[in-house]
Biotite code that builds the C-alpha atoms (Angstrom):
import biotite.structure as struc

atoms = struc.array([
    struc.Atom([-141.823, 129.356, 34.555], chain_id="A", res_id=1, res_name="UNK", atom_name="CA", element="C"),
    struc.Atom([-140.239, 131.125, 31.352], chain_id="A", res_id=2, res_name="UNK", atom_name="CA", element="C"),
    struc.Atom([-137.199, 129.587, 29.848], chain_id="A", res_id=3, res_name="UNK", atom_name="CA", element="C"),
    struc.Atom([-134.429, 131.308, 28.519], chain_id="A", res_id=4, res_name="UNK", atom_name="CA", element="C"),
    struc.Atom([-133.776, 132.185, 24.818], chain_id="A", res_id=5, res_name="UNK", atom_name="CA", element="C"),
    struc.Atom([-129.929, 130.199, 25.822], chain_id="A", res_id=6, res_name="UNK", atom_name="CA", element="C"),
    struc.Atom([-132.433, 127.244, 27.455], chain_id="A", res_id=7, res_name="UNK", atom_name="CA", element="C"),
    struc.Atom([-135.063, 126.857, 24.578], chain_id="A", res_id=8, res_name="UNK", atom_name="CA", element="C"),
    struc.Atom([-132.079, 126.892, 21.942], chain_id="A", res_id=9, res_name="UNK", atom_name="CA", element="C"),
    struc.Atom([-130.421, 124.128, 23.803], chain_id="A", res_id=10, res_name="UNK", atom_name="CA", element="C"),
    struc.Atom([-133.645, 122.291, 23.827], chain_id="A", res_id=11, res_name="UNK", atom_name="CA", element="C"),
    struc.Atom([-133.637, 123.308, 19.598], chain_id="A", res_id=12, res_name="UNK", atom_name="CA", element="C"),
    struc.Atom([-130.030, 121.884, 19.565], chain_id="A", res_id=13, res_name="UNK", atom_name="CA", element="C"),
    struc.Atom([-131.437, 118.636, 21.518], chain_id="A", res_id=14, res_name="UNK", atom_name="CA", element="C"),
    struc.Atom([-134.476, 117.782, 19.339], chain_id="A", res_id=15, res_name="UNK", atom_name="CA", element="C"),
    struc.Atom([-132.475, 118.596, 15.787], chain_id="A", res_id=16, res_name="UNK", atom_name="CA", element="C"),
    struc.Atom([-129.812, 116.176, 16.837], chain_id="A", res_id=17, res_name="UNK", atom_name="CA", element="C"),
    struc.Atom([-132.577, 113.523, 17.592], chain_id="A", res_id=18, res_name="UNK", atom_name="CA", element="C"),
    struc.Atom([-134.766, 114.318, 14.337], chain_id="A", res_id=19, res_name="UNK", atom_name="CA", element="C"),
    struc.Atom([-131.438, 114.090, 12.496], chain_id="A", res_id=20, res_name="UNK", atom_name="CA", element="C"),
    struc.Atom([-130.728, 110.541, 14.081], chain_id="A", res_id=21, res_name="UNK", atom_name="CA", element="C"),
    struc.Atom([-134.357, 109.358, 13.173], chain_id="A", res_id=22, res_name="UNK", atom_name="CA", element="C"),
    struc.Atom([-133.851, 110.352, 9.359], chain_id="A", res_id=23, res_name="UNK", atom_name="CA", element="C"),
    struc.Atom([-130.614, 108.886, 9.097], chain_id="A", res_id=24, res_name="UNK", atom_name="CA", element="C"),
    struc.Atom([-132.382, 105.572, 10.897], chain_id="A", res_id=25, res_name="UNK", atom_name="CA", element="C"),
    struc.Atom([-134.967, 106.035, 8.087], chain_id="A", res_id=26, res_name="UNK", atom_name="CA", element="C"),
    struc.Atom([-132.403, 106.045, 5.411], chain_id="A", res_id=27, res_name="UNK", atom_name="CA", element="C"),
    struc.Atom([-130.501, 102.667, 6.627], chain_id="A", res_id=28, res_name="UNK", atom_name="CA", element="C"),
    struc.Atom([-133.933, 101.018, 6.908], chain_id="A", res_id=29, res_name="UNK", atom_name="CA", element="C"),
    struc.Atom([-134.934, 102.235, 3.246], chain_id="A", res_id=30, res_name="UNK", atom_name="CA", element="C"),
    struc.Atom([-131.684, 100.922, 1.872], chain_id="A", res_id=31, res_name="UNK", atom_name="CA", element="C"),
    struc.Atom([-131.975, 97.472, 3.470], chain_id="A", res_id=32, res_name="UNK", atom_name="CA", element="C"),
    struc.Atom([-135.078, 97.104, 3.000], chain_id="A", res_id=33, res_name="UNK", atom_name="CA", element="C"),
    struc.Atom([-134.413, 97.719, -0.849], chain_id="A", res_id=34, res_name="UNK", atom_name="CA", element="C"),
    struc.Atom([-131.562, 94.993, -1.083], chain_id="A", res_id=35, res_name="UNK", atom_name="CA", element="C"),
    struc.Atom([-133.912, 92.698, 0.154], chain_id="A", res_id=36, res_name="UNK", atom_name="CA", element="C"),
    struc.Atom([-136.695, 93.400, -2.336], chain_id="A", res_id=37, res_name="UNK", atom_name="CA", element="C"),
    struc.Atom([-133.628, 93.249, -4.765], chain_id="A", res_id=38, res_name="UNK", atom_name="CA", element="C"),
    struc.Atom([-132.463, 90.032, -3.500], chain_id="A", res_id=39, res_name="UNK", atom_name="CA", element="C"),
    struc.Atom([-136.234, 88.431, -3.931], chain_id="A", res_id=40, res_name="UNK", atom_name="CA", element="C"),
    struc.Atom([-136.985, 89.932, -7.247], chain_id="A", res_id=41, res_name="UNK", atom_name="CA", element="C"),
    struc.Atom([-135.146, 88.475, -11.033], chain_id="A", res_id=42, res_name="UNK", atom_name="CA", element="C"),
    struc.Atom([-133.117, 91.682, -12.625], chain_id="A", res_id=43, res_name="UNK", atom_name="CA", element="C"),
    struc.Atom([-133.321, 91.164, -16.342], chain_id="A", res_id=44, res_name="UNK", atom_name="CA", element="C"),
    struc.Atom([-130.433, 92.580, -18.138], chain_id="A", res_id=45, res_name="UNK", atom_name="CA", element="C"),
    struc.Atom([-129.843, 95.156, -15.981], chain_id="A", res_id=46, res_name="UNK", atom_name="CA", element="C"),
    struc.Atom([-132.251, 97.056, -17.073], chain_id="A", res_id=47, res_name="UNK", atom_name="CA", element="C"),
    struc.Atom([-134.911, 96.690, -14.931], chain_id="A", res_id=48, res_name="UNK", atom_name="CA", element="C"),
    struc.Atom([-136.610, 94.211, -12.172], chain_id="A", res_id=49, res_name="UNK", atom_name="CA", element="C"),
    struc.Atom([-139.309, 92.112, -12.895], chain_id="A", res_id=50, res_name="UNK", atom_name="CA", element="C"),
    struc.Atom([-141.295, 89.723, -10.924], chain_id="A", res_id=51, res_name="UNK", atom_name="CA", element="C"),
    struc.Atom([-142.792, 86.551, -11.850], chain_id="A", res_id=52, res_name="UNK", atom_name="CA", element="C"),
    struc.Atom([-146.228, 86.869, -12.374], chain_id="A", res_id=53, res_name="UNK", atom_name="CA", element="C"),
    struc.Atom([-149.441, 84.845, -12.828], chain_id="A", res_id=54, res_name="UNK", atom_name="CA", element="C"),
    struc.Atom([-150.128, 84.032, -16.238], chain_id="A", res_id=55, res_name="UNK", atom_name="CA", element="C"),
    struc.Atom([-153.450, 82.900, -17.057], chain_id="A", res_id=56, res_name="UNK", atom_name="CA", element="C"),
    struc.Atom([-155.033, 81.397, -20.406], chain_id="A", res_id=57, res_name="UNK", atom_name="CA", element="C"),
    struc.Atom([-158.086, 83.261, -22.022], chain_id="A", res_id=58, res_name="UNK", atom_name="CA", element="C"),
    struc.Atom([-160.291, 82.245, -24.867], chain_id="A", res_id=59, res_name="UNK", atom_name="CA", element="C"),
    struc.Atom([-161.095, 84.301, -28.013], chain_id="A", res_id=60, res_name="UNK", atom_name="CA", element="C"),
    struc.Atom([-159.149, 86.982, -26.180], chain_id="A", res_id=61, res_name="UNK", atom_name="CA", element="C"),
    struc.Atom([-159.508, 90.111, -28.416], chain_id="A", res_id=62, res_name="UNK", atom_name="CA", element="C"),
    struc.Atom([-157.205, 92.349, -26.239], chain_id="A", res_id=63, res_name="UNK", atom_name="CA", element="C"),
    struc.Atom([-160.145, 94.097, -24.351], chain_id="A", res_id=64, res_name="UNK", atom_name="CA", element="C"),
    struc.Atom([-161.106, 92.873, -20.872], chain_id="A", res_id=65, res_name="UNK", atom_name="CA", element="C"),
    struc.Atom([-164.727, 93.414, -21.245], chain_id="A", res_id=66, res_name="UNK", atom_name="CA", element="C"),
    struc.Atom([-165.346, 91.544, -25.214], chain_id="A", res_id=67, res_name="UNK", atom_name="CA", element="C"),
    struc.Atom([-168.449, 89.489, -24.027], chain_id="A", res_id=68, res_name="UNK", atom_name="CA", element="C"),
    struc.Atom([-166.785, 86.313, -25.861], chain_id="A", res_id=69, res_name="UNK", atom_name="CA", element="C"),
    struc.Atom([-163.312, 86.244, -23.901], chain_id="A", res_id=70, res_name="UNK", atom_name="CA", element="C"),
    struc.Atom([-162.923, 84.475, -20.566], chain_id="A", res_id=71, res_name="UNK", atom_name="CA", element="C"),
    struc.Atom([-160.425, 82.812, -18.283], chain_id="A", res_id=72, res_name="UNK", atom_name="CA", element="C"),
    struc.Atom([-159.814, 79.774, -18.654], chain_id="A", res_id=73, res_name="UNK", atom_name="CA", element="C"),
    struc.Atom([-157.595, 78.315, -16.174], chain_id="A", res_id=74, res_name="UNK", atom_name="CA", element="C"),
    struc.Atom([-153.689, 79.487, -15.643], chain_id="A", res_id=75, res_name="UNK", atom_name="CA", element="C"),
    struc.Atom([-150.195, 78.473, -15.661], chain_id="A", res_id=76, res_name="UNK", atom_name="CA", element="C"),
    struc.Atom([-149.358, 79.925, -12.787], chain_id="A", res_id=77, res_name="UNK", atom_name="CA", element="C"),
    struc.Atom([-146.422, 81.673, -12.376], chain_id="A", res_id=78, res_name="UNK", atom_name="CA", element="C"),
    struc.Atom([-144.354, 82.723, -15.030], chain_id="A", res_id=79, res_name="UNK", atom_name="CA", element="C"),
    struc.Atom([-141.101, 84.712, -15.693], chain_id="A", res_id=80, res_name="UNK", atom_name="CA", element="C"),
    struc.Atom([-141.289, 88.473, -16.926], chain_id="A", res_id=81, res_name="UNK", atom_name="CA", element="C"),
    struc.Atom([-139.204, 90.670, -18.197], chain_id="A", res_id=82, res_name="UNK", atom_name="CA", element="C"),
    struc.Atom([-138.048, 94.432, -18.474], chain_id="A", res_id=83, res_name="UNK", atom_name="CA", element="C"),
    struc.Atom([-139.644, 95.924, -22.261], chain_id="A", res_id=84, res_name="UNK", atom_name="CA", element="C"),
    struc.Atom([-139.555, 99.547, -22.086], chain_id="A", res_id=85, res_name="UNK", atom_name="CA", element="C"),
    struc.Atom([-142.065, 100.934, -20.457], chain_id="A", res_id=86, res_name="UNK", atom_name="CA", element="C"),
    struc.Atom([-142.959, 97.829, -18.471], chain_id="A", res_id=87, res_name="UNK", atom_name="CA", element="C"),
    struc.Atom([-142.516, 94.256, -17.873], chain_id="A", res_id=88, res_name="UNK", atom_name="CA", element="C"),
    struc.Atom([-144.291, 91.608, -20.228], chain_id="A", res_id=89, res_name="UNK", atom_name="CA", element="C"),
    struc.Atom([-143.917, 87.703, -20.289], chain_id="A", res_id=90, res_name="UNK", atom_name="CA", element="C"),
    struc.Atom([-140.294, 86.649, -21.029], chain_id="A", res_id=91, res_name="UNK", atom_name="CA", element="C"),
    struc.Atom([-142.214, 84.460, -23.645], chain_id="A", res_id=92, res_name="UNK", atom_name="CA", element="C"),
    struc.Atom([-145.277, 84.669, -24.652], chain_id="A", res_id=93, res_name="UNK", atom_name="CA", element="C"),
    struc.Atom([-145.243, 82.865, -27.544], chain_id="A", res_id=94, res_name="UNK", atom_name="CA", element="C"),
    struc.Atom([-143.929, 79.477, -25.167], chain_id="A", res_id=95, res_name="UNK", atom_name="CA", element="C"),
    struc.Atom([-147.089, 80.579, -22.944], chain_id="A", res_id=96, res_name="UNK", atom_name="CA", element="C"),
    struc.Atom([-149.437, 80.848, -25.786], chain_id="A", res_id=97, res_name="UNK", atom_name="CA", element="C"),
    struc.Atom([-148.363, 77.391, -26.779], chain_id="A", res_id=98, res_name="UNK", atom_name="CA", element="C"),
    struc.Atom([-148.967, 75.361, -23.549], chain_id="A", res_id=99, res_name="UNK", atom_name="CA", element="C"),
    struc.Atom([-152.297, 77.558, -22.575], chain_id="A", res_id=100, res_name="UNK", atom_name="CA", element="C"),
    struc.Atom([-153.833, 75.711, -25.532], chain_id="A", res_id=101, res_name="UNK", atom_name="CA", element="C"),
    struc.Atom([-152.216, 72.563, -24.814], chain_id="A", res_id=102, res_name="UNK", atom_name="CA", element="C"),
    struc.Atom([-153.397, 72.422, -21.483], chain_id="A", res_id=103, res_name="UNK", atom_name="CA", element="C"),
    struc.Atom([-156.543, 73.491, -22.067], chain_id="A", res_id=104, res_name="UNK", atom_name="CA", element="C"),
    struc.Atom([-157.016, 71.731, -25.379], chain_id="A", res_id=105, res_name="UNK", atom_name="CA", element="C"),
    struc.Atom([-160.079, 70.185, -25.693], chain_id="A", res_id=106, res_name="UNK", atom_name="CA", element="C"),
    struc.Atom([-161.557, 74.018, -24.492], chain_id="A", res_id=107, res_name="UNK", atom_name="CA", element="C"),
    struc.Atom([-159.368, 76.087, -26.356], chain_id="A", res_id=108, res_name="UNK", atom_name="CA", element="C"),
    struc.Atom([-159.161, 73.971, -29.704], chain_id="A", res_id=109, res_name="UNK", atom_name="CA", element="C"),
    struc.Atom([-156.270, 76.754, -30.806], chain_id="A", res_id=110, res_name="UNK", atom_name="CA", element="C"),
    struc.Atom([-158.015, 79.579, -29.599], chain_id="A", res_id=111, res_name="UNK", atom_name="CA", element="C"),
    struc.Atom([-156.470, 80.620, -26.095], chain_id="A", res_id=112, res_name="UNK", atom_name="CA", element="C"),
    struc.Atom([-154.559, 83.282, -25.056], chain_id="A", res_id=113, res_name="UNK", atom_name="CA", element="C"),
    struc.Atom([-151.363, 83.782, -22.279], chain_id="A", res_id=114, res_name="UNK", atom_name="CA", element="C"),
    struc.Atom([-152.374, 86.799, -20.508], chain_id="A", res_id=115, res_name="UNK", atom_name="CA", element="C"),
    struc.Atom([-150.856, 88.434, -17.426], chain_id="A", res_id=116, res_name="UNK", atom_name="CA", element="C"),
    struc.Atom([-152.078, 90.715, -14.759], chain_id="A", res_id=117, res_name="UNK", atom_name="CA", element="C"),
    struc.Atom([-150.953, 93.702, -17.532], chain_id="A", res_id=118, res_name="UNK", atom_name="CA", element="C"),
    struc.Atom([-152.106, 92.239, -20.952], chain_id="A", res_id=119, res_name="UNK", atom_name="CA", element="C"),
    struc.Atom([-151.858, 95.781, -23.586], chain_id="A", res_id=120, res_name="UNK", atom_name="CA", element="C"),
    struc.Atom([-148.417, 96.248, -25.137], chain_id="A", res_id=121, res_name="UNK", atom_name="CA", element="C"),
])
């Protein structure tokens, strides 16, 4: 059986309402779901959010992943970062550098590296 232009409009009317209701459901979701990611996450100055990341200590690290004569180490775990246009980077390095080749002293002997999961500046 045919329907009606009047019944397949009111059908139209019907689904739009419903499709409307779902994106609006999607929105509230989407928003929630964002103040708990910002709720679990440091913001740094306000100008951006940064997690903490692993940090991990690298010998002879020449700033190239694949230089034959760099290699992990052992790590610090997890470590503050923050916002430095474009990206995040270790709040400080410098404090990381230092206790990499502490902990690791006999191995490192000065030599050791902090490097995160995004090591080029």
């Amino acid at each position: 059986e045919r329907k009606s232009i009047k019944q397949m409009h009111s059908s139209y009317k019907q689904l739009s309402f419903f499709v409307g209701l779902l994106g609006l459901f999607s929105v509230f979701i989407g928003v929630t779901q964002g103040l708990n990611l910002k709720q679990s996450i440091k913001v740094n100055d306000n100008l951006g959010a940064c997690p903490d990341m692993t940090v991990n200590c690298w010998i002879n690290w020449t700033g190239f992943w694949s230089t034959p004569s760099s290699y992990e180490i052992g790590t610090l775990g997890y470590k503050p970062f923050c916002w430095q246009f474009p990206r995040c980077n270790q709040c400080d390095e410098n404090a990381n550098n230092v206790e990499c080749n502490s902990k690791y002293a006999e191995i490192c002997k000065g030599n050791c590296s902090a490097i995160s999961i995004i090591p080029f500046k």
